[in-house]
C-alpha positions in Angstrom: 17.4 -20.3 -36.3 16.2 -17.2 -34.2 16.4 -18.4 -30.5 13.1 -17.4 -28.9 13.1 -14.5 -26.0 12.3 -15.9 -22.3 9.4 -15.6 -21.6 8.6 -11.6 -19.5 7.6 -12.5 -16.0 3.8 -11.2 -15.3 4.0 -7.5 -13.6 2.0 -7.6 -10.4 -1.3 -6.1 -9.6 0.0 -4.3 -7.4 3.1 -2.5 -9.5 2.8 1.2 -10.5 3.6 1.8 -14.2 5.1 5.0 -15.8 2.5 6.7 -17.1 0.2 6.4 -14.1 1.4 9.4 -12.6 -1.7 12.1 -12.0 -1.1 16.1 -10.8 -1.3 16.8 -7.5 -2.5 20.4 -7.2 -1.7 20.6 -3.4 -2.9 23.7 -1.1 -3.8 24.2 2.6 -7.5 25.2 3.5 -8.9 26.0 6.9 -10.9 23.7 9.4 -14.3 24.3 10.8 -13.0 24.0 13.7 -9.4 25.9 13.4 -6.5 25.0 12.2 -5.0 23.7 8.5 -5.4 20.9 6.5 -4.0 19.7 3.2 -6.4 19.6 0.3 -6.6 19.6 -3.8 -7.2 22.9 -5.5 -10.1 20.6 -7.4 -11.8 18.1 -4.6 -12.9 15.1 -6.1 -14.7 12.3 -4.3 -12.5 9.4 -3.1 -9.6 12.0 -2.6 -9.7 12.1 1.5 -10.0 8.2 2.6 -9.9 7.5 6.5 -9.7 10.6 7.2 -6.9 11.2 5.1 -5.4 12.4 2.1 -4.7 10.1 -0.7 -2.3 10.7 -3.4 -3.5 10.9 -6.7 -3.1 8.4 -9.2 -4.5 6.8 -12.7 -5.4 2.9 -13.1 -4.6 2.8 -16.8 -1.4 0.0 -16.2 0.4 1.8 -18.7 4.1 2.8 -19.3 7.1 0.8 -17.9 6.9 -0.9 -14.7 7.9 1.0 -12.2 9.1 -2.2 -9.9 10.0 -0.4 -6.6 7.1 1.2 -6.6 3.5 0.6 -6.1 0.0 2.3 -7.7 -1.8 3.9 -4.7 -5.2 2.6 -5.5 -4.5 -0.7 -6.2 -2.6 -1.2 -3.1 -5.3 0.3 -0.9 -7.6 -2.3 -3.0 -5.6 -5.1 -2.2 -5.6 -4.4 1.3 -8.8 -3.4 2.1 -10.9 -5.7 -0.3 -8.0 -8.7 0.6 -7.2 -9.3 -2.8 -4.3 -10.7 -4.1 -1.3 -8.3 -5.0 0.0 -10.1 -8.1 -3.3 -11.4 -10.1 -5.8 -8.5 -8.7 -8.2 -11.4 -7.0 -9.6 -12.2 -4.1 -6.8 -13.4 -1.5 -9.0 -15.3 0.6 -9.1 -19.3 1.1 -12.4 -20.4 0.4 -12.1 -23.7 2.3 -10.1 -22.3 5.4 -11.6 -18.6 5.2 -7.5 -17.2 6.2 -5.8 -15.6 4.0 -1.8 -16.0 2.5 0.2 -13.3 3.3 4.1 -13.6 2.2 5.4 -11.5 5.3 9.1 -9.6 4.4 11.5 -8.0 6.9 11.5 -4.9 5.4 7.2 -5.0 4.9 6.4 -6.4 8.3 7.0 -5.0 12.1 5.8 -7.1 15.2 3.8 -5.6 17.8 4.8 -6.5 20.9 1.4 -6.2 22.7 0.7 -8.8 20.0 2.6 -11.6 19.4 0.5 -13.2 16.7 -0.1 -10.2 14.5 1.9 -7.2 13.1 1.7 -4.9 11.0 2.6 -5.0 7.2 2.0 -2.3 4.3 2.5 -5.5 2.0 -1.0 -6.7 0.2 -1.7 -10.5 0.7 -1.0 -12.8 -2.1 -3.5 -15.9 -3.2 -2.3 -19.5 -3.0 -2.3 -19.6 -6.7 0.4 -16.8 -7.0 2.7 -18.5 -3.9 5.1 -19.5 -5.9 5.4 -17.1 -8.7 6.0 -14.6 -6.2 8.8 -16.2 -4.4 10.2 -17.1 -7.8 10.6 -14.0 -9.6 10.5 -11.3 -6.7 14.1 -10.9 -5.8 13.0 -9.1 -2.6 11.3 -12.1 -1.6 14.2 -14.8 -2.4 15.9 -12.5 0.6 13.7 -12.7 3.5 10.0 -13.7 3.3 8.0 -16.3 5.0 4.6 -17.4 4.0 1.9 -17.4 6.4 -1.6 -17.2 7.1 -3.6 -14.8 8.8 -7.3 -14.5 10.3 -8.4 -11.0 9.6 -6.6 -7.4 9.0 -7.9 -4.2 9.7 -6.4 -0.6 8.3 -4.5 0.9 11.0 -1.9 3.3 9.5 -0.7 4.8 6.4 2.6 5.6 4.7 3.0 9.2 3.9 4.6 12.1 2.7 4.1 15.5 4.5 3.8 18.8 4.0 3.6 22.3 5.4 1.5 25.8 4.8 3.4 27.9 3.1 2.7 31.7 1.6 -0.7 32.1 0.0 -1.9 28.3 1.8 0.7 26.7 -0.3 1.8 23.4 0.1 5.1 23.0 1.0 7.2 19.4 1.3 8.7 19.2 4.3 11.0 16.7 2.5 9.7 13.7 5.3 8.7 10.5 2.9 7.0 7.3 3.7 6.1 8.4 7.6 4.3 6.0 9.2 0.8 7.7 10.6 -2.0 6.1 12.7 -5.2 6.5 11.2 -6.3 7.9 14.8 -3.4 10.3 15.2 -5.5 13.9 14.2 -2.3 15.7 14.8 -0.5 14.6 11.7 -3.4 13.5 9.7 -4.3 17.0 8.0 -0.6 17.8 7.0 0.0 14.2 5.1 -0.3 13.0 2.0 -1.1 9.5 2.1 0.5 6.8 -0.2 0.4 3.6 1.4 -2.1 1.3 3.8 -0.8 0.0 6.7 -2.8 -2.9 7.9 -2.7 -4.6 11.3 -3.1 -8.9 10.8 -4.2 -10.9 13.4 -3.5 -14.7 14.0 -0.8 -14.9 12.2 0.4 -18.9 11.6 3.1 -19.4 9.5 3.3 -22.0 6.8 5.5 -24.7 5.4 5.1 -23.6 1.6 7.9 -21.4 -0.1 
């Protein structure tokens, strides 16, 4: 008798897969009001968000996970719609109105103005998917603690960033995952966002996990 393969476990929302890479035909063009700012050679709608630009990406979940890394626009979904980074729903408690957030050291800085908030670039994760996550993420069996938080509000991004080079080419200026405020104008225009860095407020942690 064959003995039956384990069961896969589920790939998050969340997870970028192989064949969701998109081009990113990267120049420079100028401001209205002087200066340089990274654009596509083709501008589509949606490609400059909070004043921005986003990588670009497909939504088609196919090809191999790619477990260390996560799909741009389903991360910015999670995190500004506060839905759930494993099952893709809505995060939020419908009794309490907070939502769970499994916070990691490596995802989550205090701010010290702050003490019951932070910053994460982590997406929430719904009650239902609690303990899956801590089960089969081997990131979270490190460090994590499951909380609860009030509200979150975009504050930052995660970027890579670039520089004009001859003929408004863009040129990597090798600098990966940069942390940029979404009010800094100075950096904006020469980053490429890939991440969403969102500020949580009334953070409570909890006794699950």
């Amino acid at each position: 008798m064959t003995t039956p393969a384990p069961p896969q476990p589920r790939v998050p929302y969340v997870i970028a897969h192989a064949d969701e890479v998109a081009p990113q035909p990267l120049w420079f063009v100028r401001r209205p009001l002087g200066g340089m700012r990274l654009a596509y050679k083709d501008p589509r709608r949606g490609d400059a968000v909070r004043g921005v630009l986003r990588v670009r990406v497909l939504t088609t979940r196919r090809g191999a996970p790619q477990w260390r890394k996560l799909n741009t626009l389903r991360q910015w979904r999670c995190m500004e719609r506060l839905r759930c980074q494993v099952c893709g729903m809505a995060a939020i408690d419908p009794v309490t109105g907070r939502i769970p957030w499994i916070m990691t050291d490596t995802a989550f800085r205090e701010i010290p103005a702050e003490p019951t908030g932070g910053l994460t670039s982590a997406p929430p994760t719904c009650w239902a998917c609690v303990p899956e996550a801590l089960a089969t993420c081997p990131r979270l069996r490190i460090s994590s603690t499951v909380c609860t938080v009030a509200r979150a509000e975009p504050v930052a991004v995660l970027a890579d960033m670039f520089t004009p080079g001859p003929g408004r080419k863009a040129i990597s200026t090798g600098e990966h995952n940069v942390e940029i405020s979404l009010k800094d104008e100075t950096a904006l225009p020469y980053a490429l966002a890939t991440q969403l860095i969102v500020q949580v407020h009334d953070l409570r942690p909890t006794t699950q996990g």
